[in-house]
DRENDO-1510 file (C-alpha; in Angstrom, 1 decimal, always signed):
<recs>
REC; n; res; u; v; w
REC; 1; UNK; +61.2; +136.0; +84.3 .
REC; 2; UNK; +57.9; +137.0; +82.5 .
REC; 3; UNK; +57.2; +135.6; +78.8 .
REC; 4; UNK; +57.5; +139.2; +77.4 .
REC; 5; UNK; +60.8; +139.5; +79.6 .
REC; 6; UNK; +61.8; +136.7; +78.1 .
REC; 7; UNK; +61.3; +137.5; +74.4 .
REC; 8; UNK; +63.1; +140.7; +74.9 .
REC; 9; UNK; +66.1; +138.6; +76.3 .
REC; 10; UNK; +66.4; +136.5; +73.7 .
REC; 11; UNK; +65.6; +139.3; +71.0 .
REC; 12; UNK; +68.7; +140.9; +73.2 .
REC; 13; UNK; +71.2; +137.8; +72.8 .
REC; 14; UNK; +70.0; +136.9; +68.8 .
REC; 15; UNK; +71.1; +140.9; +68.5 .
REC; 16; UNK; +67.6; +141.4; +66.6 .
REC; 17; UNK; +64.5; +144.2; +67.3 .
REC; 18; UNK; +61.8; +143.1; +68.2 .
REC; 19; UNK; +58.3; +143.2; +66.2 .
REC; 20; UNK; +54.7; +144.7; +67.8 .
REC; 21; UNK; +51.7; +144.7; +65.6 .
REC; 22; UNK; +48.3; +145.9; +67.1 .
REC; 23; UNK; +45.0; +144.6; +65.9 .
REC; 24; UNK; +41.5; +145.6; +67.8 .
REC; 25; UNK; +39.8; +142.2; +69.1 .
REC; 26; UNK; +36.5; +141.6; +67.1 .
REC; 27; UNK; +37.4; +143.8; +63.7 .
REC; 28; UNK; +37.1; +144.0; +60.8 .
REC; 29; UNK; +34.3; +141.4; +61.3 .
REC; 30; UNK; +33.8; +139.2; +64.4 .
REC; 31; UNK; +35.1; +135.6; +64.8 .
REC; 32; UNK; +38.5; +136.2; +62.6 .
REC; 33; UNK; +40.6; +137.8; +65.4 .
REC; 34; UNK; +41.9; +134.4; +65.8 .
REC; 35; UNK; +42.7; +134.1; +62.4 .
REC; 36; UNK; +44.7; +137.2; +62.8 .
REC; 37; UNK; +46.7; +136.5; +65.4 .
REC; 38; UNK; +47.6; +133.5; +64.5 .
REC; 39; UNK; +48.4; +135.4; +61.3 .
REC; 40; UNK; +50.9; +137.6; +63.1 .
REC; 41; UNK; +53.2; +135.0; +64.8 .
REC; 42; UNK; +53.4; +133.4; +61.2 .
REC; 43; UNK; +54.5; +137.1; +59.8 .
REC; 44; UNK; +56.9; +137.3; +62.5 .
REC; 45; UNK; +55.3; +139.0; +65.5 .
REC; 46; UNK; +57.5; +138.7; +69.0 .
REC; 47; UNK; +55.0; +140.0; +71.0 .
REC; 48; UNK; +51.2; +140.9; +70.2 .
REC; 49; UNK; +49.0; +143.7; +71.5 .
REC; 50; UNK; +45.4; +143.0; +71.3 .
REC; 51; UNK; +43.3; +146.0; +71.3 .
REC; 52; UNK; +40.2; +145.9; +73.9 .
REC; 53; UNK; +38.0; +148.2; +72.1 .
REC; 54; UNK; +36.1; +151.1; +73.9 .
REC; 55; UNK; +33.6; +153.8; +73.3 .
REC; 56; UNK; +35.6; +156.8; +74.0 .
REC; 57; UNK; +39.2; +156.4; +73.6 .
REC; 58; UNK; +41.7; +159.0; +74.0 .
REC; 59; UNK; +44.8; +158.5; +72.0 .
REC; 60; UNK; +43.6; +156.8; +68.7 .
REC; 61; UNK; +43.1; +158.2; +66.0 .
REC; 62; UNK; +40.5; +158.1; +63.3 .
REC; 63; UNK; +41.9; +154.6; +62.3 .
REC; 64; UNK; +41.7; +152.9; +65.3 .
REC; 65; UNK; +38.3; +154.5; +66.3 .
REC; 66; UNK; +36.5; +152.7; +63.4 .
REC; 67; UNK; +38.2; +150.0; +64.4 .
REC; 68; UNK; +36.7; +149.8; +68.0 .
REC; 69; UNK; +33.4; +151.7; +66.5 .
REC; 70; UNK; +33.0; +147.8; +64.3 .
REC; 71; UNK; +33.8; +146.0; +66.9 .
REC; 72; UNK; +31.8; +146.7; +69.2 .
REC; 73; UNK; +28.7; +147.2; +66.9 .
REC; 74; UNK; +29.6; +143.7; +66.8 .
REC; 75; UNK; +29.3; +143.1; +71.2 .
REC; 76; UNK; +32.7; +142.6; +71.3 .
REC; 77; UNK; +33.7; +143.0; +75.3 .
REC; 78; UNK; +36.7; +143.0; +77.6 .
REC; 79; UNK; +35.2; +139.5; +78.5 .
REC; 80; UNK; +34.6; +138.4; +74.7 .
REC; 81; UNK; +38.7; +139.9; +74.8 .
REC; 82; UNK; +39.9; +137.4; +77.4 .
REC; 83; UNK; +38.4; +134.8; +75.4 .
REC; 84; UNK; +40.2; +135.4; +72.8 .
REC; 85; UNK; +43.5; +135.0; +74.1 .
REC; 86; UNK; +42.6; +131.7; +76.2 .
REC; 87; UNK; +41.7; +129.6; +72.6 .
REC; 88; UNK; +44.9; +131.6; +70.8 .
REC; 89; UNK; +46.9; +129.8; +74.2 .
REC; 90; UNK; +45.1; +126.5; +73.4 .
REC; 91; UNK; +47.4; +126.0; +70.5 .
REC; 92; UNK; +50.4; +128.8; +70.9 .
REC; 93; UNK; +51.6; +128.9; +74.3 .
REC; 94; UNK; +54.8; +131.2; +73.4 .
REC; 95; UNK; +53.9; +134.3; +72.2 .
REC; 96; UNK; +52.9; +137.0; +74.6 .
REC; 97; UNK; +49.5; +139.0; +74.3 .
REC; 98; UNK; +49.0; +142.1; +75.7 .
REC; 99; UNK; +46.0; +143.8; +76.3 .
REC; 100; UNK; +45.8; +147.6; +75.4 .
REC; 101; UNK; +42.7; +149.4; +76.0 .
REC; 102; UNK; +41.1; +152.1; +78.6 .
REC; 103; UNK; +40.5; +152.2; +82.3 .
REC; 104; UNK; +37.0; +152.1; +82.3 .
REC; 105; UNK; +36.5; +148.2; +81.2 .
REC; 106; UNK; +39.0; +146.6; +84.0 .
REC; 107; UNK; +37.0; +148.8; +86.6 .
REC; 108; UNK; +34.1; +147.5; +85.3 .
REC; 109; UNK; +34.8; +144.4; +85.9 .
REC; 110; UNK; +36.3; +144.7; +88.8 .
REC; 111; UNK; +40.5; +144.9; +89.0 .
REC; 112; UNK; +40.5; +141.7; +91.0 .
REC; 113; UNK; +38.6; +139.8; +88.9 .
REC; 114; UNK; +40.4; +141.2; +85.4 .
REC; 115; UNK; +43.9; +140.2; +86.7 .
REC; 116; UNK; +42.9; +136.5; +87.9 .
REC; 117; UNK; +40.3; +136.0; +84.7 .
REC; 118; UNK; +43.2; +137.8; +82.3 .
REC; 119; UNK; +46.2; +135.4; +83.9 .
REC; 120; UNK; +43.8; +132.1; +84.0 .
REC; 121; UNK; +43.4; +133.1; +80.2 .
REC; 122; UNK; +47.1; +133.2; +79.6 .
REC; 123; UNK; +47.4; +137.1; +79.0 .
REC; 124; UNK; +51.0; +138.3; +79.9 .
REC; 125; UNK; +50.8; +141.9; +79.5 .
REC; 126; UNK; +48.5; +145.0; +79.6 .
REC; 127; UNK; +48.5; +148.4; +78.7 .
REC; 128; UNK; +46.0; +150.9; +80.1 .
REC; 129; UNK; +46.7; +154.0; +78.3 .
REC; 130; UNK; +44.6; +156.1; +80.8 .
REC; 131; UNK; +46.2; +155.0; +84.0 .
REC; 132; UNK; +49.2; +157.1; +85.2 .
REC; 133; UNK; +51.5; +155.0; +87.4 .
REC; 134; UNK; +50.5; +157.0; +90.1 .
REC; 135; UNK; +47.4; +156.5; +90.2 .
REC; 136; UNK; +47.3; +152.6; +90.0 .
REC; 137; UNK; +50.0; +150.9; +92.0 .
REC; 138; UNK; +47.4; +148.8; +93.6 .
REC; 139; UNK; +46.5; +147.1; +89.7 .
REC; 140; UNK; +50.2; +147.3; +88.8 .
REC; 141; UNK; +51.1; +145.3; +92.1 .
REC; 142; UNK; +48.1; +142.5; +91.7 .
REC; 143; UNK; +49.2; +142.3; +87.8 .
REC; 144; UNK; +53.1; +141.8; +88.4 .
REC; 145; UNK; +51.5; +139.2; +91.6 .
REC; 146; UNK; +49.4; +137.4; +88.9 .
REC; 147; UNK; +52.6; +137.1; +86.9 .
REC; 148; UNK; +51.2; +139.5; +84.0 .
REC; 149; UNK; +53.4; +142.8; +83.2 .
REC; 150; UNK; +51.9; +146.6; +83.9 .
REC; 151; UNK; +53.2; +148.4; +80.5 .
REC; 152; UNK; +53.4; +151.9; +80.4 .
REC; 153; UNK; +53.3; +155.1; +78.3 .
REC; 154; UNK; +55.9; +157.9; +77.6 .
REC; 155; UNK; +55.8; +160.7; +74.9 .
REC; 156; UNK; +57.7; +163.2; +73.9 .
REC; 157; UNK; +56.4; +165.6; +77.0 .
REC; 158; UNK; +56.7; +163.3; +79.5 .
REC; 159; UNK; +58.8; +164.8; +82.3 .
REC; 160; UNK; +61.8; +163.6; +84.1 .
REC; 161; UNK; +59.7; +163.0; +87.0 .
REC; 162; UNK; +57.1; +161.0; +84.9 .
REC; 163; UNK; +60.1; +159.1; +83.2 .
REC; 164; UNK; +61.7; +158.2; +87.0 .
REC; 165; UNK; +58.0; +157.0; +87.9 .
REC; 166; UNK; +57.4; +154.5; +84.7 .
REC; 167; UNK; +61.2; +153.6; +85.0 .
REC; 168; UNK; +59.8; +152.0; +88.8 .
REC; 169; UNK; +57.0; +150.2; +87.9 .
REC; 170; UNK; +57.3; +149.7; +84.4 .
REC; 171; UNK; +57.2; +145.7; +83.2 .
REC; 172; UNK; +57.7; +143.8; +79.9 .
REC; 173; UNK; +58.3; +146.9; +77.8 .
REC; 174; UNK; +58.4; +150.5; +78.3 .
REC; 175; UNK; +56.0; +152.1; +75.0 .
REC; 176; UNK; +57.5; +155.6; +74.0 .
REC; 177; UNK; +54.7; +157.1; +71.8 .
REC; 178; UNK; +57.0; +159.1; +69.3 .
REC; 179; UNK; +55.5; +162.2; +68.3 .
REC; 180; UNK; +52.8; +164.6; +70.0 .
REC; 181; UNK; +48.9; +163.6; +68.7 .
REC; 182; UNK; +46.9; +160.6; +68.4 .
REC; 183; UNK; +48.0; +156.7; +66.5 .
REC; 184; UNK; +47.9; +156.9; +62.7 .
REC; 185; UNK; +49.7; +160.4; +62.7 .
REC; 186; UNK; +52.6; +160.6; +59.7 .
REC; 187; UNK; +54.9; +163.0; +61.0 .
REC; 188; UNK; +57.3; +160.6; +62.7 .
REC; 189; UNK; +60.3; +162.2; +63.6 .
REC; 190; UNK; +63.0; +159.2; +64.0 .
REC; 191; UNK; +65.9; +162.1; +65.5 .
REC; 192; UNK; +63.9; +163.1; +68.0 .
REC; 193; UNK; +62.9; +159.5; +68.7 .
REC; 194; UNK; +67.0; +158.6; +68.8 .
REC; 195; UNK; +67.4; +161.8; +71.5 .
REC; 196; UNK; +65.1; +160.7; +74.2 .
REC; 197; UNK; +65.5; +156.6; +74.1 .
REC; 198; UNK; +69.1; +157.1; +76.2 .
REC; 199; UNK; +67.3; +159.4; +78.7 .
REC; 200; UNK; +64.2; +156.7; +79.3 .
REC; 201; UNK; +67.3; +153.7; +79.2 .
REC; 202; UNK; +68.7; +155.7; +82.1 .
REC; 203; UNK; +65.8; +155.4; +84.6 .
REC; 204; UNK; +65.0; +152.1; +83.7 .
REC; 205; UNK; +66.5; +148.7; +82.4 .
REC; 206; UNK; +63.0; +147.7; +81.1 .
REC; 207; UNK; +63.1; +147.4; +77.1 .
REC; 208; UNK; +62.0; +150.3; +75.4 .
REC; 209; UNK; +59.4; +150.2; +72.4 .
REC; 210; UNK; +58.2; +152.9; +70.1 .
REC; 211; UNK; +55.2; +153.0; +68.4 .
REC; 212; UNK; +52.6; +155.8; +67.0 .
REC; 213; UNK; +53.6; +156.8; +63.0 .
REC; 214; UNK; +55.7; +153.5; +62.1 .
REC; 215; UNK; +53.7; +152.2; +58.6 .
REC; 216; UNK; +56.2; +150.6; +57.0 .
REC; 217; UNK; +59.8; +148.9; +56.4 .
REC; 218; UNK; +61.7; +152.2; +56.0 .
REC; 219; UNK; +59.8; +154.0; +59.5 .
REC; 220; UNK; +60.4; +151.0; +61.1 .
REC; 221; UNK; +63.9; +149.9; +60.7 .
REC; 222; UNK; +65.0; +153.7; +61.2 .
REC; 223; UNK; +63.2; +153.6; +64.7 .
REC; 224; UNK; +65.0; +150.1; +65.5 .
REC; 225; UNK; +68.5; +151.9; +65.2 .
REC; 226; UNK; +68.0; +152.7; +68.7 .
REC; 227; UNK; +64.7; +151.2; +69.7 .
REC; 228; UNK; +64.3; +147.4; +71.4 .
REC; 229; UNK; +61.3; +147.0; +69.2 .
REC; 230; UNK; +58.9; +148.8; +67.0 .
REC; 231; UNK; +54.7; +148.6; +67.5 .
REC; 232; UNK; +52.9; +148.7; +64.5 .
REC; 233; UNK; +48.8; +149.4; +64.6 .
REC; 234; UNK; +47.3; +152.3; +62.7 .
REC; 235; UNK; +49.1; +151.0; +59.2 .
REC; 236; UNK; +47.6; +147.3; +60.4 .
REC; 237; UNK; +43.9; +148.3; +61.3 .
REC; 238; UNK; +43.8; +150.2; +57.9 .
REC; 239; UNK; +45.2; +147.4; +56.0 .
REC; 240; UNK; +42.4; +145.0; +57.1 .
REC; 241; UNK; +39.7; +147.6; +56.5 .
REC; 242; UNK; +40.9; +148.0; +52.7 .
REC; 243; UNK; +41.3; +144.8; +52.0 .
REC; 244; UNK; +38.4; +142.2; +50.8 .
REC; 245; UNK; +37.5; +139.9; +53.7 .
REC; 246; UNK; +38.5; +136.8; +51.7 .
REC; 247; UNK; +42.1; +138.2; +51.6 .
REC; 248; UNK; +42.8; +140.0; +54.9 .
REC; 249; UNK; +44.5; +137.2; +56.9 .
REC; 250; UNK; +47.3; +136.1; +54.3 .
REC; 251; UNK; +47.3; +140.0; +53.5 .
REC; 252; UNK; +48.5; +140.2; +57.2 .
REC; 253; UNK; +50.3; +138.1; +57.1 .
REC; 254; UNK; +52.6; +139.0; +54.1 .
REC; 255; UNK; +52.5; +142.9; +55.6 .
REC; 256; UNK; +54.6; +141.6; +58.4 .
REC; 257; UNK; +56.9; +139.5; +57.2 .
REC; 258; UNK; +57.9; +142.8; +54.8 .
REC; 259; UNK; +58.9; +144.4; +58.3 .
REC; 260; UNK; +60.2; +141.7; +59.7 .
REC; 261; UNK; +62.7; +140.8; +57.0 .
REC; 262; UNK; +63.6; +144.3; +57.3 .
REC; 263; UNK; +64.5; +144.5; +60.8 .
REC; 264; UNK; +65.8; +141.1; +60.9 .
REC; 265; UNK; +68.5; +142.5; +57.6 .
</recs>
């Protein structure tokens, strides 16, 4: 059983929902992603995704783009990424990290090299929001080999037959993106969430999480009524770009453990 798989059973048995904040490796300002995430697990986090910031990226919005835009003005790198998560394992070795970011890093460096560097680093999950399951069984097999979970995408137009293909490779978590546009959107429409979860349930027995438009305690327990957990990142990134440097890690922290009392009640 994988760490994430793990979490999710226990999260299961404790009858609680589990918690998914997003932060972009190397912003607001470089050397306190660290900070952050060791910020998270104190706020509550069950499972962390790191985001691997890129130059063109597809399905974040404004928000997030800054975010990535800061850090790599500052040379943050998939490498620089890895990194990251080895010194988070060097004193937390319980909390899973995934990786989300684009296609065009891992191929940089090579798929083989990624998966062995990105398990010897103790990374237990990535996302890659631009590869379709079809087109990477070969990654998804040498991740799940390597021991680290392939997580995919839905949304509210995925098709049966795109639902039926996640549902057989999908690891760790399935991520529903819950409304049509790009992270940081407001229009998050928690009925519509509720409708599909029991179709995505039925072609897989992978946990379900739903992010894209949750910002606070209210969006967030409404999509736990029916979700295994909620991802928070737009909200997050913003947060820690309005907020003074001096203040941004225990203001992280205290964010968190707002949503996380609220699940948790």
């Amino acid at each position: 059983m994988s760490k994430i798989a793990k979490v999710f059973a226990e999260l299961k048995a404790q009858g609680r929902k589990g918690l998914v904040p997003f932060i972009t490796a190397g912003d607001p300002e470089p050397g306190l992603t660290l900070e952050l995430l060791h910020a998270l697990v104190r706020g509550g986090a069950d499972v962390i995704e790191l985001g691997v910031p890129f130059s063109d990226p597809m399905a974040d919005g404004p928000v997030i783009q800054r975010a990535s835009e800061r850090a790599l003005s500052h040379g943050t790198t998939l490498k620089h990424c890895i990194e990251i998560v080895k010194e988070f394992r060097q004193t937390n070795d319980h909390t899973p990290i995934v990786l989300m970011g684009y296609a065009n890093p891992i191929e940089h460096m090579g798929t083989e090299v990624f998966v062995k560097t990105a398990k010897d680093a103790g990374v237990d999950g990535v996302l890659v929001v631009d590869y379709p399951p079809e087109e990477c069984e070969d990654f998804a097999h040498q991740c799940k080999q390597a021991g680290i979970d392939p997580i995919f995408l839905l949304a509210p137009t995925s098709s049966q037959e795109r639902i039926d293909q996640v549902g057989k490779v999908a690891a760790g978590y399935i991520y529903y993106v819950s409304l049509k546009g790009v992270t940081g959107a407001a229009n998050l429409d928690t009925k519509a969430v509720a409708s599909i979860i029991p179709q995505i349930r039925a072609a897989s027995e992978v946990p379900i999480a739903v992010g894209f438009g949750i910002r606070d305690a209210q969006s967030a327990v409404a999509v736990g009524q029916t979700a295994d957990a909620v991802v928070i990142g737009s909200r997050i990134v913003q947060l820690l770009e309005e907020t003074p440097s001096s203040q941004r890690v225990q203001s992280l922290e205290n964010f968190l453990k707002d949503i996380r009392k609220a699940l948790d009640q």
